[in-house]
N, C-alpha and C positions, 0 to 999 in steps of 0.2 A: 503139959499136954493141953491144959485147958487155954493157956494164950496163943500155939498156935492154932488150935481152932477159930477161936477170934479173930488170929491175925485172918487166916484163909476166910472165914466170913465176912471181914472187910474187905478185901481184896475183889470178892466176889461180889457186893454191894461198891463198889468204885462206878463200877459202868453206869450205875443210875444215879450218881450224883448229879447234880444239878451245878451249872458251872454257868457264872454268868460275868459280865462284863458291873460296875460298878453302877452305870446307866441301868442296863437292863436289869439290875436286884433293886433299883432303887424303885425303878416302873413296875415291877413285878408287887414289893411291896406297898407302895400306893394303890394297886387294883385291888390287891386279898384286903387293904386295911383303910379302903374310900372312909367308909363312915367313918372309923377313929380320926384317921389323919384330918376331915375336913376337906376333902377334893371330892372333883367329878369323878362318878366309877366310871365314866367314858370318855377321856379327855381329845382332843382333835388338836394338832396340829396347824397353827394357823400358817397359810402359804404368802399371803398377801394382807397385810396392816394395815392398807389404808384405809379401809374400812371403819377397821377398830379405829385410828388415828381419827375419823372424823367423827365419829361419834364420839370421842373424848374432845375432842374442839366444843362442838353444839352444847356438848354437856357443862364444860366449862365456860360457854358463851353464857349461858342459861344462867348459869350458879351466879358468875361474878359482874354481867354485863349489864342484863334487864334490868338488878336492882339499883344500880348506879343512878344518881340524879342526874336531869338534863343533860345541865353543863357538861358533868365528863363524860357521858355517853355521847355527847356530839364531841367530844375529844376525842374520845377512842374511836368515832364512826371517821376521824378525819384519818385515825391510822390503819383502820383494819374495817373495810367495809360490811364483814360476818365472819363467821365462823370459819367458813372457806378459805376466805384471805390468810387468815390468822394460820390457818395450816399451813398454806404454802410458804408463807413465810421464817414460819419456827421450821420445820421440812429436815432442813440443811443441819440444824443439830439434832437429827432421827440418825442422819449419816455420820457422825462426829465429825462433819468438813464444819469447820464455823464460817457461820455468812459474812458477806460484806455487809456494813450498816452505813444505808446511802443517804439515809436519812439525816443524820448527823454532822 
């Protein structure tokens, strides 16, 4: 007697299960457990990267360009005039089309 009452109390707890796709339990779990896991408890969706993509340029211009001596820094200004340039040229491996190198 006492397991079908279980059974019929599970049966009766079915409709409020919580039923999620593998995505949505894994989002779900990263909101309830931000601080453990290390993420934003509000994370956004970015629509448009080039943004992001140019401030990883500057960033990288910054880090590996300015400290450069002279000489290669007028090397590198003969191939990539800033930060800018240098995006649009890497770009093409953002898309995984690989570029032509005309240069060469």
């Amino acid at each position: 007697m006492v397991a079908a009452q279980w059974l019929l109390e599970a049966e009766r707890q079915m409709d409020e299960a919580a039923i999620y796709t593998i995505h949505g339990f894994c989002q779900r779990m990263l909101a309830t457990n931000a601080f453990e896991s290390g993420v934003l408890f509000e994370q956004v969706l970015i629509q448009d990267e080039y943004e992001l993509k140019k401030r990883v340029c500057a960033d990288f211009w910054r880090r590996h360009c300015y400290p450069l001596s002279y000489d290669v820094a007028y090397a590198v200004s003969e191939i990539w005039s800033g930060p800018e340039q240098l995006l649009y040229e890497i770009q093409p491996y953002f898309t995984r089309r690989m570029p032509r190198n005309s240069r060469y």
